[in-house]
C-alpha positions as a printed NumPy array, in Angstrom:
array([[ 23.623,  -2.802, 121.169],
       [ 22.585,  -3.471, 124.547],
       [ 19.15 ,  -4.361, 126.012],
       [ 17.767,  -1.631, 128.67 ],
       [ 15.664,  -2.366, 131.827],
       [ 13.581,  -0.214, 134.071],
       [ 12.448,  -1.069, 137.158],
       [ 10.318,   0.27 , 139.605],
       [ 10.739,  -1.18 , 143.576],
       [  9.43 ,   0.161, 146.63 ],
       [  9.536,  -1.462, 150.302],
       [  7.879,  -1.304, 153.283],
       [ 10.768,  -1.775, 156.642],
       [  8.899,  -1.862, 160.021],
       [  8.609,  -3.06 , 163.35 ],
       [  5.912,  -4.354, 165.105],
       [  4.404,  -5.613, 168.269],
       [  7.223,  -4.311, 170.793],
       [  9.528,  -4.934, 168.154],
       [  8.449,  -8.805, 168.481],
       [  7.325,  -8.734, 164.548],
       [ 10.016,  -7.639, 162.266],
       [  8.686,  -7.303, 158.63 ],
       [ 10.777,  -6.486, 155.085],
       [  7.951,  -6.407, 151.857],
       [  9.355,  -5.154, 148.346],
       [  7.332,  -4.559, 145.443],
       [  9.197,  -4.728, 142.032],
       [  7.882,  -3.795, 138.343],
       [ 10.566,  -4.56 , 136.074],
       [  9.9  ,  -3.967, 132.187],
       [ 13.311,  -5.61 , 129.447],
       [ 13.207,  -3.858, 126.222],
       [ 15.863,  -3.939, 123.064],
       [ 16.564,  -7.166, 123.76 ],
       [ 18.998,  -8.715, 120.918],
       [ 18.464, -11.666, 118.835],
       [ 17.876, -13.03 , 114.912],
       [ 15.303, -11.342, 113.301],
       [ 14.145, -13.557, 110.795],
       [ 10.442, -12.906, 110.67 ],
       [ 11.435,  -9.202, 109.478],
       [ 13.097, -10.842, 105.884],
       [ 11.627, -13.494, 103.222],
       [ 12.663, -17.525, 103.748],
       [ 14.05 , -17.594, 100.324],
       [ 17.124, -15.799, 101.709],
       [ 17.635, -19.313, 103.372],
       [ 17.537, -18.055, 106.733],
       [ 20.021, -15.574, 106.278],
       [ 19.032, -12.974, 108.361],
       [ 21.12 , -10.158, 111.282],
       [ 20.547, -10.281, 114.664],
       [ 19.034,  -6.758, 115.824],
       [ 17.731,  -5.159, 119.16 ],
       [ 14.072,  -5.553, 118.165],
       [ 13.219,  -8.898, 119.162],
       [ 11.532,  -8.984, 121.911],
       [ 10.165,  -7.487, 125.41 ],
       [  9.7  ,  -8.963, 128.594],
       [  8.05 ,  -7.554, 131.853],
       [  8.301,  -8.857, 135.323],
       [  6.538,  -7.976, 138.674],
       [  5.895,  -9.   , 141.873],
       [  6.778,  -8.802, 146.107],
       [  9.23 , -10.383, 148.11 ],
       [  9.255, -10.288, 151.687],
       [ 10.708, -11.582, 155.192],
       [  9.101, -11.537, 158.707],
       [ 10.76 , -12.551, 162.109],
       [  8.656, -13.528, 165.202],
       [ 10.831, -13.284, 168.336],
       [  8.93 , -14.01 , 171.955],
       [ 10.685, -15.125, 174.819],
       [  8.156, -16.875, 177.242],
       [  9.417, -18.077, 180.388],
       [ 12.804, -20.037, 179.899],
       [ 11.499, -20.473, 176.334],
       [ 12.594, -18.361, 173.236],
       [ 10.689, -18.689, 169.951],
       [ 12.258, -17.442, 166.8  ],
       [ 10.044, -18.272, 164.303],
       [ 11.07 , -16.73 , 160.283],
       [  9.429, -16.603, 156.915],
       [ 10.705, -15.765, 153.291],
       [  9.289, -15.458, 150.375],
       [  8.396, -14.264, 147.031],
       [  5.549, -13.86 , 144.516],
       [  6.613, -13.258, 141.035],
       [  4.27 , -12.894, 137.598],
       [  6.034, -12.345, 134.119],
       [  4.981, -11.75 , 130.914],
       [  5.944, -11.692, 126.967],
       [  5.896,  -8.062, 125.555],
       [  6.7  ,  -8.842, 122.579],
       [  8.586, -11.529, 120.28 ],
       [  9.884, -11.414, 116.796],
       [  7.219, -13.909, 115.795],
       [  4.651, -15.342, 113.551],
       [  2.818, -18.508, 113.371],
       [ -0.365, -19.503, 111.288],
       [ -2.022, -20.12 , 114.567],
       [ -2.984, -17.324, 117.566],
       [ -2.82 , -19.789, 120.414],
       [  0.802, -20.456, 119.287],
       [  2.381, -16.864, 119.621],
       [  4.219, -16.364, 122.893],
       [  3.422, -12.7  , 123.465],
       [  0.796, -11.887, 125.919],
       [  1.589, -15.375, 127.57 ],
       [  4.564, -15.555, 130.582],
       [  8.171, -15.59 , 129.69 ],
       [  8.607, -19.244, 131.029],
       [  5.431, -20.876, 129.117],
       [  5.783, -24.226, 128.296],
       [  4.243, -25.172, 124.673],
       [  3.923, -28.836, 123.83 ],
       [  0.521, -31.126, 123.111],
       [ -2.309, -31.794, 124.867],
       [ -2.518, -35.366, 125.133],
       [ -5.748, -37.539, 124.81 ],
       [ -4.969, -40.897, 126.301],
       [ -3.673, -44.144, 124.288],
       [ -4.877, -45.297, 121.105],
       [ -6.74 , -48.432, 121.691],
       [ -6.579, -50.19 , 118.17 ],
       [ -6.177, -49.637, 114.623],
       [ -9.695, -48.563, 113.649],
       [ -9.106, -45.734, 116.298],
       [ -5.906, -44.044, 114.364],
       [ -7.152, -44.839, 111.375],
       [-10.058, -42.735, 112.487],
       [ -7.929, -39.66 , 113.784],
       [ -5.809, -37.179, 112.54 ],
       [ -2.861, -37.935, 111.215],
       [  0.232, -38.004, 113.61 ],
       [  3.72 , -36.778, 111.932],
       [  6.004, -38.519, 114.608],
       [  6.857, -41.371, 112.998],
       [  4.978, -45.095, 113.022],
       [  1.741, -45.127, 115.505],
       [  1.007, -48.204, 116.742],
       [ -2.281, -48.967, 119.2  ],
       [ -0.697, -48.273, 122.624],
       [  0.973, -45.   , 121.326],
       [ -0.289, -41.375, 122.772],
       [ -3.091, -39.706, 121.316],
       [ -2.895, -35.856, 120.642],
       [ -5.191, -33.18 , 120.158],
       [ -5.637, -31.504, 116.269],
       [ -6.111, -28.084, 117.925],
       [ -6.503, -26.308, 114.139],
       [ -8.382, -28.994, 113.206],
       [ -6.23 , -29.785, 109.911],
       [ -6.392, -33.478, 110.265],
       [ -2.913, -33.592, 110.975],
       [ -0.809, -33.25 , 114.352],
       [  2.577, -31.348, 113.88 ],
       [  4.036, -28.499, 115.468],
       [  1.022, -26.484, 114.678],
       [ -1.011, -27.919, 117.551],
       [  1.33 , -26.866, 120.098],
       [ -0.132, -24.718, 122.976],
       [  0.734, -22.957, 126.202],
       [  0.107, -26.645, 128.652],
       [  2.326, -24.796, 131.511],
       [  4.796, -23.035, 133.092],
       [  8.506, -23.789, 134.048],
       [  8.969, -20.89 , 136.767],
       [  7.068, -21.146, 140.393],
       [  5.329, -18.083, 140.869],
       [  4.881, -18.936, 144.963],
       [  8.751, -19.618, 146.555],
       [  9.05 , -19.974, 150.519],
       [ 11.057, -20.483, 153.303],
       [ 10.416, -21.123, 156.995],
       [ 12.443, -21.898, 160.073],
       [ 12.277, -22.329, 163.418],
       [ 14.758, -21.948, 166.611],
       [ 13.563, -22.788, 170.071],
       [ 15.872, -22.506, 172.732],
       [ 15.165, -23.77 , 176.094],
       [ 17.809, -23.272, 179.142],
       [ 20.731, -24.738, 177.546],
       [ 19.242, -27.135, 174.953],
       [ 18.138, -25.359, 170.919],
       [ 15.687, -27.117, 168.488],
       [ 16.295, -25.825, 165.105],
       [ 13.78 , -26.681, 161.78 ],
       [ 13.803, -25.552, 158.408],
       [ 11.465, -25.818, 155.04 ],
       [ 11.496, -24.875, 151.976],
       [  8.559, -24.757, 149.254],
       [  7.218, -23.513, 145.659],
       [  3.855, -23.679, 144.452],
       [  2.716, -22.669, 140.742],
       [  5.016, -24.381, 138.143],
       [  4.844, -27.365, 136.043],
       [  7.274, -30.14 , 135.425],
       [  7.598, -33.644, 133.376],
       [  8.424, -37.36 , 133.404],
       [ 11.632, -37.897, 131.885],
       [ 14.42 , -39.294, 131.383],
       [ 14.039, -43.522, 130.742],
       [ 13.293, -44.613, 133.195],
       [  9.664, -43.336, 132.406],
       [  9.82 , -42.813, 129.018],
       [ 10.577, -46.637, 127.501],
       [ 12.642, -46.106, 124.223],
       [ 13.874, -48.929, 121.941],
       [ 16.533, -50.528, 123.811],
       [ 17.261, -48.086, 126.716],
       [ 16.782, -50.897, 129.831],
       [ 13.451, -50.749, 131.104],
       [ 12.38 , -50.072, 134.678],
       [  9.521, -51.51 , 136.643],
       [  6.803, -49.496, 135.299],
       [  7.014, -51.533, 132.631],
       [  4.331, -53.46 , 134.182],
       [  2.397, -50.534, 133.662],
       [  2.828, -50.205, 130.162],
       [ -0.12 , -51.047, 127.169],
       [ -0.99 , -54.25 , 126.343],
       [ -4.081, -55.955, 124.539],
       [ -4.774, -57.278, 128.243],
       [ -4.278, -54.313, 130.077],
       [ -5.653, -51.754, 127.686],
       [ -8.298, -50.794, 130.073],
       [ -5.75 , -50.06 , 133.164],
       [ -2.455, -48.936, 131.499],
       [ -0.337, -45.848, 132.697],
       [  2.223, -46.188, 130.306],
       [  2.566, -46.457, 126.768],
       [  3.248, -49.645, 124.881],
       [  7.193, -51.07 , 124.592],
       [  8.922, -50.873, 121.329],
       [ 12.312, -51.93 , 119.639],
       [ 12.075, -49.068, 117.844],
       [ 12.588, -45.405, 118.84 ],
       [  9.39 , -43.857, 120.192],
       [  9.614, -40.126, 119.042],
       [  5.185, -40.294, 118.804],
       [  5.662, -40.813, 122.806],
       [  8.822, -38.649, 123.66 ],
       [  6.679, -35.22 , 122.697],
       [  6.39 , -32.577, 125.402],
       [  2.943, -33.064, 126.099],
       [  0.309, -33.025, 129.076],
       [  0.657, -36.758, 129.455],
       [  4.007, -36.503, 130.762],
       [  3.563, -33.465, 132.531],
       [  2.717, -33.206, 136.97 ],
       [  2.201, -29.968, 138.997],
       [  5.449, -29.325, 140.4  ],
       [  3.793, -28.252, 144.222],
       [  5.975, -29.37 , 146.804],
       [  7.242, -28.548, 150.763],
       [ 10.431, -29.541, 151.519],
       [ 11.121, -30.878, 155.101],
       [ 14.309, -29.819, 154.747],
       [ 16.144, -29.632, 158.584],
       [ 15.462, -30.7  , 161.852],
       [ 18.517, -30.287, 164.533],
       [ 18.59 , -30.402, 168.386],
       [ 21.489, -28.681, 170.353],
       [ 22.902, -29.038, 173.8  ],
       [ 25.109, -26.441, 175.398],
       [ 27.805, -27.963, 178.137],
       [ 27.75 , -25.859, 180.976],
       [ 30.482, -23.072, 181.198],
       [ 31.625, -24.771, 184.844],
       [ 32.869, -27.656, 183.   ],
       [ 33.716, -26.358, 179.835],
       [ 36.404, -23.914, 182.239],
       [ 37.594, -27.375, 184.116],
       [ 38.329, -28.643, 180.612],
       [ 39.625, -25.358, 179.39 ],
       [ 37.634, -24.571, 176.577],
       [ 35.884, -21.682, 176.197],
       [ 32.188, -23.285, 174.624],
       [ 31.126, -26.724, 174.15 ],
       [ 27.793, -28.195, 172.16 ],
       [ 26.674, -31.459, 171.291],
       [ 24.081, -31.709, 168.729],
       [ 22.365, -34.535, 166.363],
       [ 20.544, -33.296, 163.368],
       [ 18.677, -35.043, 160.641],
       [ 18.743, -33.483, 156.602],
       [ 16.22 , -34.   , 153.635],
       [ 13.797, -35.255, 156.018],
       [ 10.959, -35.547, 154.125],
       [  8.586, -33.918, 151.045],
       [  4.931, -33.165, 150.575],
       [  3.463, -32.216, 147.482],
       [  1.948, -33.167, 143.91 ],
       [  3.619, -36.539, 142.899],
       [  5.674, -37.362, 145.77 ],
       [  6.398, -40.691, 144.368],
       [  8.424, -39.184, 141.397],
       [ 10.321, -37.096, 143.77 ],
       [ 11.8  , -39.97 , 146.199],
       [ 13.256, -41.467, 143.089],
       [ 16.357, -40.912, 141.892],
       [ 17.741, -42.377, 138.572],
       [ 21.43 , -40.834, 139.473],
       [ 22.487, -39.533, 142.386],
       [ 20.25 , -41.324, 145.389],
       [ 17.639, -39.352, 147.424],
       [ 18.774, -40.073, 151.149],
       [ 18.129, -39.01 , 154.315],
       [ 20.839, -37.514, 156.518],
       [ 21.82 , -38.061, 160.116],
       [ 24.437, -36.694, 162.209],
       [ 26.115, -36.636, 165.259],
       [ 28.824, -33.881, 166.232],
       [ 29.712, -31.296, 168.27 ],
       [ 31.333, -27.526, 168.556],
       [ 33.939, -26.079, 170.795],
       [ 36.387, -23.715, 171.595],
       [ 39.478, -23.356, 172.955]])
């Protein structure tokens, strides 16, 4: 069958200030139900797996505002159009067709984009140390390897110590831009930003793996000398899977503000736009992916593909 959703949205349309303030707020309360997949907790593992998909497994409910507001004045020769968009969104896990041996693993009750993985403790610093720790199932640990939490306290890490460390989704998303317009010359800016969400280092140029070619935070990386300062864990020939977890010591808020558009516009006058018969003419110059603010703006300005650049250009409108 199908899954079902009801939702529940009510908005608020006004005007404000002389009409200056223009204001659009929706409030949404969305609930999924039925929604189809394998339910395998429902039959016994000797079956091999061997189990029908169904509409039972799982429920997911969603809620939250959006909203827009426009600020128009005109002061003088000088127009200001100054807009805003946004939106605030919360979910959560209904229920799942789950079980695990542990409570802080089950994903109901928790949002729908929780992140599980393991909460890292720093680098082992010798041999006595992992001797003297719980047991770590991801292959060879070596002093210089990440150190993870036993969160049942079984004296061994596995996929039983994974917990909620974060969330994929931003619950804060906004926009803002800005048009001033003076006689016949316009200065137009734009941003974009999202607060709430969590992201990770990947990808190797971070994560040093056997022989994947190494970048410069190699320098960074554990050694007997630089045990007390490293970032990074040690180098290998082999191929780290103890390191490569999804864990907290990979993991960065992912809070950012994105300069995104900054353009300035000049408007040939209509006397000489007639003598060259055209009907408009505008020269402008505009720059794009200005610049970023935020949690780990370091990782952002690099690019292991495609390059992060800056954009500049020079052009102009008309018509005949």
């Amino acid at each position: 069958g199908y899954e079902k959703r009801k939702e529940f949205n009510i908005g608020l349309l006004g005007e404000f200030f002389n009409k200056s303030l223009t204001l659009d707020v929706d409030y949404f309360n969305m609930r999924i139900t039925d929604k189809p997949g394998r339910l395998s907790n429902n039959y016994p593992t000797y079956q091999g797996g061997f189990a029908p998909y169904g509409n039972n497994a799982g429920t997911d409910s969603y809620k939250g505002l959006e909203f827009s507001a426009d600020y128009k004045k005109q002061i003088g020769d000088v127009s200001v159009d100054l807009g805003a968009t946004g939106m605030y969104r919360t979910s959560k896990v209904i229920k799942r067709d789950e079980f695990y041996s542990e409570n802080y693993m089950y994903r109901a009750g928790r949002p729908t984009d929780a992140i599980f993985g393991y909460e890292a403790l720093g680098l082992f610093q010798s041999a006595d140390e992992i001797k003297n720790s719980p047991t770590q199932t991801f292959g060879d640990v070596k002093p210089g390897d990440i150190k993870y939490k036993d969160q049942n306290g079984d004296g061994i890490i596995d996929a039983n110590d994974q917990v909620q460390i974060g969330k994929s989704f931003s619950p804060i998303m906004f926009g803002l831009n800005l048009t001033l317009t003076y006689k016949n010359f316009s200065l137009y800016a734009f941003g974009n930003g999202a607060f709430g969400s969590d992201t990770f280092l990947s990808g190797n140029y971070w994560r040093m793996d056997a022989d994947d070619k190494y970048s410069v935070i190699a320098l960074q990386r554990w050694t007997e000398a630089t045990k007390e300062t490293a970032v990074y864990p040690r180098l290998t020939t082999k191929t780290a899977a103890n390191n490569n977890q999804t864990s907290t010591f990979w993991e960065y808020k992912n809070n950012y503000f994105n300069f995104d558009k900054l353009q300035l516009s000049y408007k040939i006058p209509q006397s000489i736009c007639h003598s060259m018969q055209l009907s408009d003419l505008s020269v402008y110059i505009s720059g794009q992916n200005l610049a970023v603010a935020g949690t780990r703006t370091d990782v952002r300005k690099i690019s292991t593909g495609t390059p992060v650049c800056r954009y500049y250009l020079l052009g102009f409108n008309l018509t005949f």
